[in-house]
C-alpha positions in Angstrom: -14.3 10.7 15.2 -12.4 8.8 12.7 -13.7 11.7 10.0 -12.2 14.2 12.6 -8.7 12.8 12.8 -8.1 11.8 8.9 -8.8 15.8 8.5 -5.9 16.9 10.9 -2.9 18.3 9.7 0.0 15.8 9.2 1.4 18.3 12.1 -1.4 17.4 14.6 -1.5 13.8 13.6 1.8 13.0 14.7 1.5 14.6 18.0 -1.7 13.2 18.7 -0.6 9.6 17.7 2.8 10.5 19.4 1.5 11.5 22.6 -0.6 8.2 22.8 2.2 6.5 22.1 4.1 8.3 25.4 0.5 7.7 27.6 0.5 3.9 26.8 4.3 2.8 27.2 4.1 5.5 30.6 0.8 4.0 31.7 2.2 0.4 31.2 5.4 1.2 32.5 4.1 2.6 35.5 1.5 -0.7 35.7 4.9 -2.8 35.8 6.8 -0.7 38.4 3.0 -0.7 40.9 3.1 -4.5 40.3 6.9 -5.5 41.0 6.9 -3.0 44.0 4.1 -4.2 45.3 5.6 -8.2 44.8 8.8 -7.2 46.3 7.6 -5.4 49.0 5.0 -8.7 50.0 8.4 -10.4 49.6 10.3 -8.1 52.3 7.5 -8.6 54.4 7.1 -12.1 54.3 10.8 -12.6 54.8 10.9 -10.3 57.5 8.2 -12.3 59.1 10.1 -15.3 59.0 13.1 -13.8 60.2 11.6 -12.5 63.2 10.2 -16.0 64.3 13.4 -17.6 63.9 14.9 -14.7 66.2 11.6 -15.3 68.7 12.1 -18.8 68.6 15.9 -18.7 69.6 14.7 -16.7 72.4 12.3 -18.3 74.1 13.3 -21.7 76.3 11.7 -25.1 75.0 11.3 -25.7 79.0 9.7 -23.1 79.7 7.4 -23.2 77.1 6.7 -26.7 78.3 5.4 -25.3 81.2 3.3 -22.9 80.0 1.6 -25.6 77.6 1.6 -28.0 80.5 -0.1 -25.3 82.7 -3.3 -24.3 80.7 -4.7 -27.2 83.0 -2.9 -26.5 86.1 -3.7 -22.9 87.5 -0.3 -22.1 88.0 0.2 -18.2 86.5 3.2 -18.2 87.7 4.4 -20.8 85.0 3.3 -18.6 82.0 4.8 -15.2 83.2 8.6 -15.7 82.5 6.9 -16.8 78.3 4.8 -13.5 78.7 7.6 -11.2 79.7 9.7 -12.4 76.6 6.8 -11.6 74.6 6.2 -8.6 75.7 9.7 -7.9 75.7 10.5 -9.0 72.1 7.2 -7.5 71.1 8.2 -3.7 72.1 11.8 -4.1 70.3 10.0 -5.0 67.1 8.0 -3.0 64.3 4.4 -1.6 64.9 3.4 -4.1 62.5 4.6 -7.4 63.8 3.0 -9.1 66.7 3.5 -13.0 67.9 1.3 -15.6 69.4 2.2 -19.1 70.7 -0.5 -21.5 69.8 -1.3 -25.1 71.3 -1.0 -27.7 68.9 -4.6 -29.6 69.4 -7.2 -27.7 67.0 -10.8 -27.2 68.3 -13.6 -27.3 66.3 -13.9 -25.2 63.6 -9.8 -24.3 62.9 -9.9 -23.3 66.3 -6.6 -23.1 68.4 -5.8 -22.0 71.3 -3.5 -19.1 72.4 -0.8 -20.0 75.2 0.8 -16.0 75.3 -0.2 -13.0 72.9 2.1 -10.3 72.7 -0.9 -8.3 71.4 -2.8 -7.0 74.6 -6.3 -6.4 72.3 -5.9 -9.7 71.1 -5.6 -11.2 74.7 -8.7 -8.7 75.8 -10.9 -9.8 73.4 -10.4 -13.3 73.3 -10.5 -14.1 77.1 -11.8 -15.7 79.0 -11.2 -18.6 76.2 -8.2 -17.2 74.3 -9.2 -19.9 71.4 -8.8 -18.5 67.9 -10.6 -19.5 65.0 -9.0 -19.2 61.8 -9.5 -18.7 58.4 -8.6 -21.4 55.8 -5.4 -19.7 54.8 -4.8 -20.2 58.8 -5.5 -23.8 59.5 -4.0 -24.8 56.1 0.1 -23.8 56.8 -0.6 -24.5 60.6 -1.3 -27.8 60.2 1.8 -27.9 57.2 3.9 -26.6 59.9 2.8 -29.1 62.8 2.8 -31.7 60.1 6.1 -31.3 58.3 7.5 -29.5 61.3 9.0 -27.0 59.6 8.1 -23.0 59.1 5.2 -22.5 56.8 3.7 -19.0 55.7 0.4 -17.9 54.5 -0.4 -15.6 51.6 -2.8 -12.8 52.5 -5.7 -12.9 54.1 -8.2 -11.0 56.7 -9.8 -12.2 59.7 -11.7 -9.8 62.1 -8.4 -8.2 63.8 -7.4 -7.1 60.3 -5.5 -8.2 57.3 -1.9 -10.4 57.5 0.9 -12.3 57.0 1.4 -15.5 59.1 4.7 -17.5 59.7 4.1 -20.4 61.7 7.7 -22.2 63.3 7.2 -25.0 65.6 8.5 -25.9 68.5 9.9 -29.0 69.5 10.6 -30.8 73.0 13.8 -32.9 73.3 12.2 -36.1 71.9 11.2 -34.0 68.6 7.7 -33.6 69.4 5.8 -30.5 68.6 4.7 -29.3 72.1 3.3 -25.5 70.6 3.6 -23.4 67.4 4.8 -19.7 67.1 2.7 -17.4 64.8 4.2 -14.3 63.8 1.8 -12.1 62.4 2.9 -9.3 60.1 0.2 -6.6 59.7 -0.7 -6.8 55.6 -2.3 -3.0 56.3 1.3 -1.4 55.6 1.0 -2.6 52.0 -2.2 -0.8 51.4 -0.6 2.2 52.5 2.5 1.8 50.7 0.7 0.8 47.7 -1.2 4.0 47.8 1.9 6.1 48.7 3.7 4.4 45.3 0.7 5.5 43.2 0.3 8.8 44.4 4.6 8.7 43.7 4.0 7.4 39.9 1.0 9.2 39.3 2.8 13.1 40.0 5.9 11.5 38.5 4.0 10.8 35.1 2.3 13.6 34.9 5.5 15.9 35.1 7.4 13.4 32.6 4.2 13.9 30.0 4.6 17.1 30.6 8.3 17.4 29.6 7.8 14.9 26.8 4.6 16.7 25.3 6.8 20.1 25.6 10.2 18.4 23.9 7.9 16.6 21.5 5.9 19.8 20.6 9.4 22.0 19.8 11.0 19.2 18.0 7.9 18.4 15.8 7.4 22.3 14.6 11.3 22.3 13.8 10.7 18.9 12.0 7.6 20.0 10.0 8.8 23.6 8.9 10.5 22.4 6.0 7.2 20.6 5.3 4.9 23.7 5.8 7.6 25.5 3.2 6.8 23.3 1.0 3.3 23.6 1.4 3.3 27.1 0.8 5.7 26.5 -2.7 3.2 24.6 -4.1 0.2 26.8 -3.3 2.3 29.4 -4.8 3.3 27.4 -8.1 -0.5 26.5 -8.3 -1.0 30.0 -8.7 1.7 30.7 -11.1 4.7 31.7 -9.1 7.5 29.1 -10.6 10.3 31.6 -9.1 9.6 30.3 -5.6 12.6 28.9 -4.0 12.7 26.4 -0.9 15.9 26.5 1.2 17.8 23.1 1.1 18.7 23.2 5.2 20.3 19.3 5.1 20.7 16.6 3.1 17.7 14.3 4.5 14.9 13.3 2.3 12.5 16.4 3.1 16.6 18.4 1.8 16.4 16.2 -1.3 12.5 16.9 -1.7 13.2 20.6 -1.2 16.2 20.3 -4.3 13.7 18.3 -6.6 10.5 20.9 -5.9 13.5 23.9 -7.4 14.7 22.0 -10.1 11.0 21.4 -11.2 10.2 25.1 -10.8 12.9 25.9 -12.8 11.9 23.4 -15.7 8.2 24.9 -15.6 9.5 28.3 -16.0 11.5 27.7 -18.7 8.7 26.2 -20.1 6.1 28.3 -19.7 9.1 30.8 -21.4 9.1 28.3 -24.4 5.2 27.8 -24.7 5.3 32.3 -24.7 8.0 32.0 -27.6 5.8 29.5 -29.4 2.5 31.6 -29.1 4.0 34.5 -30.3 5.1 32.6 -33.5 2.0 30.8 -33.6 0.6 34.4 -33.6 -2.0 33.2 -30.9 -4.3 36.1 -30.0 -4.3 35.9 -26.0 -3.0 38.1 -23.4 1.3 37.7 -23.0 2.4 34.9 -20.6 4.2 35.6 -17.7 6.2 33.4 -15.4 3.9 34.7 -12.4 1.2 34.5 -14.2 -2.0 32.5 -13.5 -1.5 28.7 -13.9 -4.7 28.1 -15.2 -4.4 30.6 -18.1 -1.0 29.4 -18.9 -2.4 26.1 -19.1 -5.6 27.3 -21.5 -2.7 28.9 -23.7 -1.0 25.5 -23.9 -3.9 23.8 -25.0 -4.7 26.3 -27.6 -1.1 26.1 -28.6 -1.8 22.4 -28.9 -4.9 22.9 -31.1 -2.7 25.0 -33.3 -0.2 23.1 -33.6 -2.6 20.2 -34.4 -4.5 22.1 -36.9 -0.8 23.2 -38.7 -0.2 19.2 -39.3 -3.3 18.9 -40.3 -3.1 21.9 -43.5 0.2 20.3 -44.2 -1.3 17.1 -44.2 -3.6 18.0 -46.6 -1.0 20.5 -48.8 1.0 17.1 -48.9 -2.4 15.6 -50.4 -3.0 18.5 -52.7 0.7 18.2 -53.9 0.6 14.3 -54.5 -3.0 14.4 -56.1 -1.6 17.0 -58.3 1.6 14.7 -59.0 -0.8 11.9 -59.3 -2.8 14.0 -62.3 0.5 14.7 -63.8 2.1 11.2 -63.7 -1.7 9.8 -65.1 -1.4 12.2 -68.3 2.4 12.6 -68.8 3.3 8.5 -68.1 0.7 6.7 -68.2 0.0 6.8 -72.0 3.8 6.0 -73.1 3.8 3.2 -70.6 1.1 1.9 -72.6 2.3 2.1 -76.0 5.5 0.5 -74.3 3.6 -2.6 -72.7 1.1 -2.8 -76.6 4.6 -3.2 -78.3 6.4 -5.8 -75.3 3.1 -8.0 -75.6 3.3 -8.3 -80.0 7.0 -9.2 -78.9 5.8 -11.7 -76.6 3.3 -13.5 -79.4 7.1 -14.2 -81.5 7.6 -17.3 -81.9 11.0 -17.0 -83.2 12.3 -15.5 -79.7 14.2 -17.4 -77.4 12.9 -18.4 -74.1 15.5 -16.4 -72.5 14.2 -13.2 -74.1 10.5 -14.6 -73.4 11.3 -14.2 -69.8 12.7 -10.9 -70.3 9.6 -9.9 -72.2 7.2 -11.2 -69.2 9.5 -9.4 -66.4 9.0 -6.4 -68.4 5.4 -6.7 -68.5 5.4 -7.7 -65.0 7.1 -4.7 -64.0 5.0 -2.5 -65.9 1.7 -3.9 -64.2 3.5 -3.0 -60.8 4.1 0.3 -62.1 0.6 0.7 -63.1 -0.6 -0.5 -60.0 1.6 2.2 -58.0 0.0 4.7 -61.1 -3.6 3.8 -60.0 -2.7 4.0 -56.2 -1.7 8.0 -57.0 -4.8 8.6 -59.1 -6.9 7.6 -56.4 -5.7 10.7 -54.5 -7.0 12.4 -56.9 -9.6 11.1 -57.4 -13.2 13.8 -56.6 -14.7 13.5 -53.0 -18.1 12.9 -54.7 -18.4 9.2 -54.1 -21.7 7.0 -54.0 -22.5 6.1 -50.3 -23.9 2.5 -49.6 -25.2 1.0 -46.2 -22.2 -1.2 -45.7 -22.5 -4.9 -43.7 -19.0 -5.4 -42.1 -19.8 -8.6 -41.4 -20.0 -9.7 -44.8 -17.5 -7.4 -46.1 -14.8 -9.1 -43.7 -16.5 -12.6 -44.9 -15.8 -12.1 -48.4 -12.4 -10.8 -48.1 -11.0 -13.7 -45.7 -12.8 -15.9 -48.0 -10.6 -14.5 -51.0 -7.9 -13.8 -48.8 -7.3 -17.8 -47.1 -5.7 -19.6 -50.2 -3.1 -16.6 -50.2 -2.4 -16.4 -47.0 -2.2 -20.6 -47.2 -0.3 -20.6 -49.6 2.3 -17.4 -49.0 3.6 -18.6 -45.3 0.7 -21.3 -44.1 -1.1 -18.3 -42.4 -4.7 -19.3 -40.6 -7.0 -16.6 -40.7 -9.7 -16.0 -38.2 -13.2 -14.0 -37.7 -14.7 -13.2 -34.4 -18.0 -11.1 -34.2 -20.6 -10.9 -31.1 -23.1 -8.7 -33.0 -24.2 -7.2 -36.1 -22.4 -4.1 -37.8 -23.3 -1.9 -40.3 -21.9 1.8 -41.3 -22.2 4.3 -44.1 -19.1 4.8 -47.2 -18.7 3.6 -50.3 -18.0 0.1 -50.2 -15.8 -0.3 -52.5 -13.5 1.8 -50.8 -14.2 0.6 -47.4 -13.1 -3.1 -48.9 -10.2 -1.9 -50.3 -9.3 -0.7 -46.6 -10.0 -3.3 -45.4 -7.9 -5.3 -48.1 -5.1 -3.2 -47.8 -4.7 -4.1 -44.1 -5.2 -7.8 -44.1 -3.0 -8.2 -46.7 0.1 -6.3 -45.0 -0.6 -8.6 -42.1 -0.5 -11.7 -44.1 2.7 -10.6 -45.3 4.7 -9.2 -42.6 4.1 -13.3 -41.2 6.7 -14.6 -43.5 7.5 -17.9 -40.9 3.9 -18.2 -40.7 0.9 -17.2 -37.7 -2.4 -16.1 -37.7 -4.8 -13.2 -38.6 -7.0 -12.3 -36.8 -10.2 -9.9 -37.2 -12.0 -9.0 -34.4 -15.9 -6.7 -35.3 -17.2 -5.6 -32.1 -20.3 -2.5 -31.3 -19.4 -0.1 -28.3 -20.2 3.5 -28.1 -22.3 3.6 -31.3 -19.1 3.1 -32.9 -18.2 0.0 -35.1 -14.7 -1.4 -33.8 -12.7 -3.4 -36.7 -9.5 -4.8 -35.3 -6.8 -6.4 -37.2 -4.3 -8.5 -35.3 -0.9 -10.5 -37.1 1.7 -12.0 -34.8 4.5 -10.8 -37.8 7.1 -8.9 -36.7 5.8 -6.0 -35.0 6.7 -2.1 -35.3 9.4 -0.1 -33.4 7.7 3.2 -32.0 9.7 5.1 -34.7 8.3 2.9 -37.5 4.3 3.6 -35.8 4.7 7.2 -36.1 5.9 7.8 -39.8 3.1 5.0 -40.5 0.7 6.2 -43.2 2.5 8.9 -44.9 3.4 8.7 -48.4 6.4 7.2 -49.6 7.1 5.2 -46.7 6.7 1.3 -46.3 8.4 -1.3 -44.2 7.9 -3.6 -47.6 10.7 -4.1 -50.0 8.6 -3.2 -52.9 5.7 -1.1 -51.4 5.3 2.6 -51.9 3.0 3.6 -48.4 0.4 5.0 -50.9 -1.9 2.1 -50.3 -2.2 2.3 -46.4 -2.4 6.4 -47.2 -5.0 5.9 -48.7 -7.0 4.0 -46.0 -6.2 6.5 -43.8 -8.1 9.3 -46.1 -10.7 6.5 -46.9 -11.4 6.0 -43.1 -11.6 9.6 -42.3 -13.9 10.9 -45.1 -16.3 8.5 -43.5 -15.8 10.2 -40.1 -13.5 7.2 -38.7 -9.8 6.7 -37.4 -7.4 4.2 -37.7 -5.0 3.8 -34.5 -2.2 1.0 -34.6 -0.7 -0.7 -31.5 2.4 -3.0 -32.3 5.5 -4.1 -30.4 8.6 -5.1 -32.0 8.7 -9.3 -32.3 5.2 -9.5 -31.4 2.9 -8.3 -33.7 0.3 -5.5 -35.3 -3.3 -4.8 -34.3 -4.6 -2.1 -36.8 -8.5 -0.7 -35.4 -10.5 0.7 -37.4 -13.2 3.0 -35.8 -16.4 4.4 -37.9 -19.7 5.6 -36.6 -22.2 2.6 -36.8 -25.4 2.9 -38.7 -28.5 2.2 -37.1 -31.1 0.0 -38.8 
């Protein structure tokens, strides 16, 4: 069931839960309306009843009910017949379901009183000869409160073997205050039933034609509310199958109006894309059949992704024409510089063993030579682009590669900015490369996080196993990398250092990917660098 009705349509939903909603606040309304009716109506009656025994009561004579009392042991009829003709009388002027008894005051056994004059001729026939009455608890109870107190009392419901009623009792009182007899009123509690089952029969046809209206009104205005919805229902299906010149009319400015705007502007954004990725195939010169705006979605998207893949593979050629171009430089600048630079530095370092120079130009000497080792350095870092791919391959520990190089690493790092460095390993790594070349990665990297901590921090190197790839991750808490900075990261010529050239962290990049590996940086500005290194594992 619950299966069933999470499958509905959002249309049938809402009138299903709509329409329960209507059935329960009807049904309970109705509930409320049977109950008070039925409470106000006991309390008409029960009012009425008293009303009509203070109206008997005013009629009848104290004296002459005196008499009658006094004559149930004298056999004087004659007594009793001015009571009886008052009842009688009284009795015919009032509704079918009243009726009144006068009762002698000294129970019997068993609740039992006895009647003086009943206006009800079946109750005198089947009582006599006796004409004691035996009464239920609800009965004896407000008798005896009303003989007690002497005051009227009334009883709540109740059914003895004449039917079901509604007793007010009154008593009456001789001229030294004594209760001589007690007058029942009886209303007959049989008129509720019937009401009560007239009022249902009323609320139950009166329901039925309100849920009935409601369902009808609730039915129209629902399909009016939802047809925007079921438009855009339809848009979609027809933008899922390539049809971005669908249009949905903006009726009002509600939130399914503001919906309706947003679903056009974004058909209008992914036609004039799906224009765009058509101009970029052509100059892509992508062999695939020419995209449409009504096209298929699906092919359009299969043409983006080879677009992608295209595109991709162009940075990678000029990636690697960049390479070509600086290993060629890097030939060039190893031939054409590199030897005058060391006739230069022979000549500075016989000027250095003078001893007739000044210290001045002793420092001058050594920052010339200084300078010329830098340059050297930055000359080495080129030639190693272009340098053959033919390299000896060794079966590489991390473990103890990281070891070594925090172990050289530490007194710099202490001593540059009071930087702690720190290993963490959970299991044992190994891949294939050369390993000089994978230590001069790794090298390269530690060291730029050392010093991008200029106030001080820590380093941290994480080597972890997952996937059958060996994860290397470097983490400084220096000063982080805008999103700008990340993405021209690793191209030549460009370094966040003063003094650095890029070339070294180029050339991790190629080292890393000759062995089938990535490198992939995540930093945030003011918080730091974690460089991963990624490369197969080697199974021993």
């Amino acid at each position: 069931m619950r299966n069933y009705i999470r499958n509905l349509s959002v249309f049938n939903k809402t009138v299903l839960f709509s329409t329960l909603i209507v059935i329960i606040v009807g049904v309970g309304t109705a509930s409320v309306s049977y109950y008070l009716q039925n409470v106000t109506t006991k309390q008409l009656l029960t009012q009425n009843a008293l009303t009509t025994t203070k109206l008997w009561k005013e009629t009848l004579s104290p004296n002459e009910i005196t008499q009658s009392v006094k004559a149930e042991d004298l056999p004087s009829a004659l007594a009793r017949t001015g009571i009886e003709k008052q009842f009688e009388r009284i009795y015919k002027a009032s509704p079918e379901y009243l009726q009144g008894h006068l009762f002698t005051v000294e129970p019997y056994e068993n609740h039992g009183f006895k009647i003086v004059v009943t206006a009800n001729p079946k109750v005198r026939q089947q009582l006599k000869p006796s004409m004691i009455y035996y009464g239920k608890k609800e009965f004896y109870t407000h008798f005896m409160k009303a003989k007690t107190e002497k005051t009227e009392a009334i009883t709540d419901t109740y059914t003895d073997q004449f039917g079901t009623w509604i007793t007010a009792f009154s008593p009456i009182l001789n001229e030294k205050g004594e209760v001589i007899a007690m007058l029942a009123i009886d209303v007959d509690a049989s008129v509720m039933t019937i009401y009560q089952q007239r009022l249902f029969s009323l609320l139950f046809f009166a329901l039925l034609f309100l849920f009935t209206i409601i369902i009808f009104i609730q039915d129209w205005g629902l399909r009016v509310v939802m047809a925007p919805l079921k438009e855009l229902v339809e848009g979609i299906k027809s933008v899922s199958n390539g049809n971005f010149q669908v249009k949905l009319q903006q009726k009002d400015a509600s939130e399914i109006g503001q919906i309706s705007q947003q679903f056009n502007v974004m058909t209008q954004r992914l036609q004039h894309l799906f224009q765009q990725v058509a101009a970029t195939k052509e100059q892509l010169a992508v062999k695939q059949p020419s995209l449409e705006s009504s096209g298929d979605l699906e092919k359009a998207l299969d043409e983006l992704e080879i677009i992608m893949e295209r595109t991709k593979l162009q940075k990678e050629l000029q990636r690697a024409e960049k390479m070509n171009a600086i290993g060629q430089l890097a030939a060039s600048v190893a031939h054409e510089i590199r030897n005058p630079m060391t006739v230069v530095k022979g000549f500075l370092q016989l000027f250095q063993d003078n001893q007739k120079l000044t210290k001045s130009e002793l420092g001058y000497i050594h920052l010339m030579i200084s300078e010329m080792d830098r340059a050297e350095v930055i000359i080495n870092d080129y030639l190693s682009l272009a340098r053959p791919g033919v390299k000896e391959v060794d079966i590489i520990d991390c473990i103890v590669s990281v070891t070594s190089l925090v172990d050289l690493l530490s007194s710099y790092a202490l001593l540059t900015s009071n930087i702690e460095i720190e290993i963490q390993t959970n299991q044992l790594a190994y891949v294939r490369g050369n390993k000089n070349e994978f230590n001069q990665v790794l090298l390269n990297i530690m060291k730029n996080g050392i010093e991008a901590m200029q106030d001080g921090g820590k380093l941290s190197v994480f080597i972890d196993v997952q996937d059958n790839q060996v994860q290397i991750a470097i983490k400084d808490t220096g000063e982080g990398m805008t999103k700008q900075e990340l993405e021209r990261l690793g191209t030549a010529f460009y370094s966040l250092k003063e003094k650095g050239t890029g070339i070294g962290l180029m050339v991790s990049y190629q080292i890393i990917e000759e062995m089938r590996g990535k490198i992939t940086v995540e930093s945030e500005k003011g918080k730091g660098s974690t460089f991963t290194i990624l490369i197969p594992a080697y199974k021993t």
